[in-house]
N, C-alpha and C positions, 0 to 999 in steps of 0.2 A: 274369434279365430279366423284364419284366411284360410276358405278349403280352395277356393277357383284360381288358376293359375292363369295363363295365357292363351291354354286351349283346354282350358272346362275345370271339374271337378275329378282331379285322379289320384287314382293310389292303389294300396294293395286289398284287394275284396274281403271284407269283414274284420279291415284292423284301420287303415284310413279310411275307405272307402265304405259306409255299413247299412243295412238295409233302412234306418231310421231317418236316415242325411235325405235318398231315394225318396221315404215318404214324406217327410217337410219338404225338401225341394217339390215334388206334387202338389202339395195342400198348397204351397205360396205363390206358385203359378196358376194353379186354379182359381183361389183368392182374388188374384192381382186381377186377371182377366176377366174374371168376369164380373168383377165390378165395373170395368171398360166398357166391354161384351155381355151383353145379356145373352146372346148366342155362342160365348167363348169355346173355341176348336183348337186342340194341341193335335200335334203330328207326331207320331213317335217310332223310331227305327233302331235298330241295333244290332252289331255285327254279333261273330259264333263263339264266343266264350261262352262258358255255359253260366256266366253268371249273370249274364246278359239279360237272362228269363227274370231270374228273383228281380233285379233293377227294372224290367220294362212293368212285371208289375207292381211293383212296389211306388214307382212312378204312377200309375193308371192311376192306383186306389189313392193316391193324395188327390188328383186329379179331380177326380168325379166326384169325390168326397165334398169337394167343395162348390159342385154342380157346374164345373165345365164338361166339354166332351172333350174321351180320347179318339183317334185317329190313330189303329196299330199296322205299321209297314209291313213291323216284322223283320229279317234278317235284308237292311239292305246299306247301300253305303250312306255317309257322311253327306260328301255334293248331293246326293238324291233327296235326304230330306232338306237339303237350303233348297233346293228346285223345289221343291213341292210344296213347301213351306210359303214362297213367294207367291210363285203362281196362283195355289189356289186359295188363295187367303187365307191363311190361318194364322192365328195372335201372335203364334212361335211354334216353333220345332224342338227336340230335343233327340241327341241321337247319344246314346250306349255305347261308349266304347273306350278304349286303353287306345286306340290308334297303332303304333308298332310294338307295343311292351307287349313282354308275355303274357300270356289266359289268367294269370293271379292274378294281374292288374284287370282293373277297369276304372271308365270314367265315365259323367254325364257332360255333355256339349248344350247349351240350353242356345238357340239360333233365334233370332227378334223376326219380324214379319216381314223384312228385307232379304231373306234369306242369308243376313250378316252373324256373324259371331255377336251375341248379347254384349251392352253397355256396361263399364266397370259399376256404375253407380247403382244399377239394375242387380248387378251381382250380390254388391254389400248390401241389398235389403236380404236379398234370399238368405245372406250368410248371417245377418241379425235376425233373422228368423229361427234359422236352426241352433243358433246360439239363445232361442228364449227373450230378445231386447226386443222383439215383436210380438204380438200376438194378432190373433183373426177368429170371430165367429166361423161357429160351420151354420152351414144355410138347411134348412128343415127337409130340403130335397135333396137329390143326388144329381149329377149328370151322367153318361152312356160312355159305352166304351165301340168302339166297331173295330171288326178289318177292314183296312184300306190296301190294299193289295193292286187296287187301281191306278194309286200312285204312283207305285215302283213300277206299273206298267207305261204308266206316263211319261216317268223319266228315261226309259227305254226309248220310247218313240222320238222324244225331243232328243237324246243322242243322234239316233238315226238321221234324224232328218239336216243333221250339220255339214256330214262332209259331201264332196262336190263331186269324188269319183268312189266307182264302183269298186271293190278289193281284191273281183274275182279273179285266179289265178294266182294273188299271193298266200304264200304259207306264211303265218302269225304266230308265233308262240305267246301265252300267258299265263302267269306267275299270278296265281290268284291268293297266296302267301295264306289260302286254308280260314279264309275272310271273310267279307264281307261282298268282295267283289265275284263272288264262286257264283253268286244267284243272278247275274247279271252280264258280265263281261261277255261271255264264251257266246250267248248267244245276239249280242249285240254284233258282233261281228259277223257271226255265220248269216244273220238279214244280211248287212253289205256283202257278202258273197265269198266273204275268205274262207280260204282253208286252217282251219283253226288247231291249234296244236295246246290243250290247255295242260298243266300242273300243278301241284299243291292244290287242288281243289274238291277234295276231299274231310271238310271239318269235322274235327268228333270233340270240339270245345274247349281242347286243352291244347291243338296243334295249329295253333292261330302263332303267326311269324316263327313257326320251330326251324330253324335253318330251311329258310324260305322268305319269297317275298324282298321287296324294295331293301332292304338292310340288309341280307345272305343275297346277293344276284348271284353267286358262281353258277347254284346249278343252272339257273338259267342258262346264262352264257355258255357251259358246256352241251346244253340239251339244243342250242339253235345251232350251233353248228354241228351237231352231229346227224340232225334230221334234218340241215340244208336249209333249215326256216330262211327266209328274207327279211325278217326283223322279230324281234323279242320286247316285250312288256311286263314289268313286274310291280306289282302294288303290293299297299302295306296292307295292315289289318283293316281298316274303314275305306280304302280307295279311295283316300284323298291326295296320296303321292305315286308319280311313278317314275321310274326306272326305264330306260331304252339301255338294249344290247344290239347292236348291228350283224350282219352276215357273218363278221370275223369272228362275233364272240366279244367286241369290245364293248364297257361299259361306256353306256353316254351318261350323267348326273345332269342334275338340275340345272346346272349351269350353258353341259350342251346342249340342253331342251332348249331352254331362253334363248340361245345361240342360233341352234337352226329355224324354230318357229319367227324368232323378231324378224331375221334375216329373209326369210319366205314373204312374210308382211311386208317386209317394206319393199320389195320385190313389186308386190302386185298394188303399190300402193294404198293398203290397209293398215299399215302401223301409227299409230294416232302419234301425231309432233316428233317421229323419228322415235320415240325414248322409251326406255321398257325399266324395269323397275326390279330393283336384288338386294340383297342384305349385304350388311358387311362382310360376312363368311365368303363374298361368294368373291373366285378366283382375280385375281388382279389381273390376268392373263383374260378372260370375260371383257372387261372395261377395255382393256385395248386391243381386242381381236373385234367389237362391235364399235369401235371408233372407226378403223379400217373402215367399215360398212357403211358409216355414216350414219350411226347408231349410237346414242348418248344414253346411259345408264345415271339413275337414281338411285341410290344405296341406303335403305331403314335399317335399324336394329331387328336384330335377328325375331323372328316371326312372322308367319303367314296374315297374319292379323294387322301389322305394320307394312307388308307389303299391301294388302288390300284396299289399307288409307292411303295411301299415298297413291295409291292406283286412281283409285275412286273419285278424291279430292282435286284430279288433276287431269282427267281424260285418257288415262294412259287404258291402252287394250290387253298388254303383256308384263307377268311379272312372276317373281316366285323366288322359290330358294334353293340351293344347292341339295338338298336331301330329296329334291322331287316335288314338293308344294307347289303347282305353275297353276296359275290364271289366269284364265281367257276371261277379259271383260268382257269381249263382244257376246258373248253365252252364259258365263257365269259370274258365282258371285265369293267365288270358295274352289280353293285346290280342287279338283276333278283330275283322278291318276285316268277313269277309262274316257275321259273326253283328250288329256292330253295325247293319249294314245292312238285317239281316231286322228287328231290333227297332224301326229306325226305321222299317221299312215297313209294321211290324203296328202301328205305333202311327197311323200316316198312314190305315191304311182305317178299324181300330176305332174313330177319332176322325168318320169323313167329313168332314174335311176337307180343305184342300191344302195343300204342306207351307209355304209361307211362314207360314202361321198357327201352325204349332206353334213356335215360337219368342215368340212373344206375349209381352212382359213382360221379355223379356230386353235390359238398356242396356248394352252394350260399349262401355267409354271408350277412346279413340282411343291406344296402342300404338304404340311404334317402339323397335328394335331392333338395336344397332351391335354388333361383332365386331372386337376390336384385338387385332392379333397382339403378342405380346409375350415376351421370351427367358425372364420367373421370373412367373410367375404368383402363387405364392404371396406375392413380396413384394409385389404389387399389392395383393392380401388384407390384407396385414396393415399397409397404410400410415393411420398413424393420423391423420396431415392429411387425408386421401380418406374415413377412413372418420365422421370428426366431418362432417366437411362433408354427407354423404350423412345422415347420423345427422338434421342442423339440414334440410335440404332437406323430408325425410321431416315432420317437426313441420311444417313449413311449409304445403307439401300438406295438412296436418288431413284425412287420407281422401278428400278430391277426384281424389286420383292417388300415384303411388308411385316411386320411382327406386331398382332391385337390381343388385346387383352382383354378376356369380357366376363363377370360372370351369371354361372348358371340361372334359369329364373325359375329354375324347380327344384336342383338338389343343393346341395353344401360343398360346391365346388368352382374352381379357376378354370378357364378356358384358355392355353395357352394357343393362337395360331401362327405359324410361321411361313411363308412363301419367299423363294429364293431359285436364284437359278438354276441350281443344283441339289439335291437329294444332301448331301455334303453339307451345306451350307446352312438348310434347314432346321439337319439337327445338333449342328453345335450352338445356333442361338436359340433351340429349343430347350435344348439342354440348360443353357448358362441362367435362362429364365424360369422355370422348371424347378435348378436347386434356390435360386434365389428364396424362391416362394418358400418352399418346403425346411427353406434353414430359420427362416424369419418368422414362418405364419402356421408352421404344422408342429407341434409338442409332442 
């Protein structure tokens, strides 16, 4: 069976996801490594669901079980164990977490000792394990479990020590979306010296992204302009995405991140070969506002994980995806929402300006985006009346806008996306697309 997707093992706690999957996946990381390792060390973190606890130990005791050590963070993000995981040598990481889904969901993130997303081939032994097509001795001893609380002090410090100016006298807002990011964020900034304005940072395990965070920004964007903040920050549940709202209240996405950070770099001449890296989702109006700049864009299939290779593979320093997933190579190895946050706010005072100006130049064509549930995806894919027709649409378009078709790599669903140059325009070939699907592929 396939439990691991593109970003870990998720589902809904105690019907996909069950405390049994937790302890195999334990036993078979223990196993694996310390066969490698006679001294095998796992890193283990995880944001505030409350189901969070059963999986961190349900993980341990597979762990030790098989006489590796654990290493427990305890509640911290995602980027902080790939930091931790790298740095201090440990076989791998493993971080707890659903990422933006509700508190029912959760996931396990299993992270290799490059502080990267785990190798598919790596994944299929853990997933013939838990399926019983493996087996493994347990070892006559056990291994240890500790807190590591040092770590998440670590990755604190190594934030700190990135950006070039001081924050004092800007007011901050942050969207801690009741996370992961609640133990960490607020006070990283008040060392660089801001006035820190935090919300949603209050977790009781079940209010992890409740109308909050990187997915809900309004309140956000209503709360910076009411308290006059000078820029706004919203992360999801594990703070590996985020979210900018400027002085107005306007939403920047992932797109205007890539937008004003490439643009900043290549500025000071630090953007490696001009070129930064985006999925296909990401805005067509992107590609030709960072041509302007002299800025060439590389487009992966949708995922952070695709962004990363192609980053990695090629020197590139900047990349990410429209939901908020951005990459600093020069620092990391993994979306980081509170490092993108410190970059956007060292570039907001080293600029003296405010931040609706650092977007300058930037024309986002008007975007809409439908979701048909449908029983074969792939034959949607491969219908070649749908896909001629998309093929002549595209020629049509002549670069004014664009219509993709992709689907889901987690539910049972079409991804219809449309860009055009009008709101108008978008949804009459969203539409026309939309019933196609649903006349032909939904019963």
């Amino acid at each position: 069976m396939k439990y691991f997707g593109t970003d870990g093992f998720r589902g809904r706690v105690n019907d996909v996801l069950r405390l049994e999957h937790a302890i195999k996946i334990g036993e078979y990381l223990g196993h694996y490594y310390k066969g490698v390792n006679p001294n095998a060390k796992i890193v283990i973190g995880k944001d505030t669901r409350k189901s969070s606890y059963m999986f961190e130990y349900a993980l341990s005791a597979g762990i030790v079980s098989m006489g590796a050590d654990v290493y427990l963070m305890h509640v911290t993000t995602t980027p902080c164990v790939s930091y931790i995981t790298k740095k201090n040598g440990f076989d791998c990481g493993i971080m707890i977490t659903a990422s933006h889904n509700p508190f029912h969901d959760n996931g396990i993130k299993i992270i290799d000792s490059n502080g990267d997303k785990m190798k598919d081939d790596f994944l299929q032994e853990v997933e013939d394990y838990i399926d019983g097509k493996i087996t493994v001795d347990c070892p006559l001893d056990t291994g240890k479990c500790y807190d590591y609380l040092f770590g998440r002090n670590e990755y604190v410090k190594h934030l700190i020590d990135i950006p070039t100016e001081s924050f004092k006298g800007y007011k901050i807002g942050l969207d801690c979306a009741n996370g992961a990011s609640f133990s960490v964020a607020s006070n990283i900034f008040n060392l660089l010296g801001a006035d820190v304005f935090v919300i949603n940072n209050q977790p009781d395990g079940e209010n992890i992204n409740v109308k909050c965070g990187s997915t809900c920004p309004e309140i956000l964007q209503d709360y910076v302009v009411k308290n006059g903040l000078d820029v706004g920050f919203a992360f999801d549940g594990d703070a590996d995405r985020c979210m900018m709202v400027d002085e107005q209240g306007k939403l920047v996405d992932g797109d205007g991140i890539i937008y004003v950070i490439s643009k900043y770099l290549k500025l000071h001449s630090k953007l490696n070969k001009d070129t930064v890296v985006a999925t296909v989702m990401s805005n067509i109006g992107l590609t030709k506002s960072l041509k302007l700049q002299g800025i060439n864009i590389v487009q992966t299939d949708v995922g952070d994980k695709y962004v990363a290779e192609a980053m990695f593979d090629n020197g590139y320093v900047v990349g990410g995806e429209q939901s908020g997933h951005i990459i600093l190579g020069d620092y990391a190895t993994t979306g980081d929402g509170i490092l993108t946050a410190l970059m956007l706010t060292n570039i907001l005072v080293s600029s003296k300006a405010v931040a609706s100006s650092l977007t300058a130049g930037l024309e986002i064509f008007p975007q809409q985006l439908v979701n048909v549930s449908v029983p074969d995806k792939d034959a949607v894919m491969k219908d070649e009346e749908l896909l001629k027709s998309l093929d002549e649409c595209n020629k049509e378009l002549d670069g004014s806008g664009r219509v993709l078709l992709r689907k889901s790599g987690t539910e049972p669903l079409i991804r219809i996306m449309v860009e055009a140059e009008t709101e108008e325009k978008c949804a009459e070939i969203i539409d026309k697309y939309k019933k196609y699907v649903e006349e032909h592929f939904v019963s």
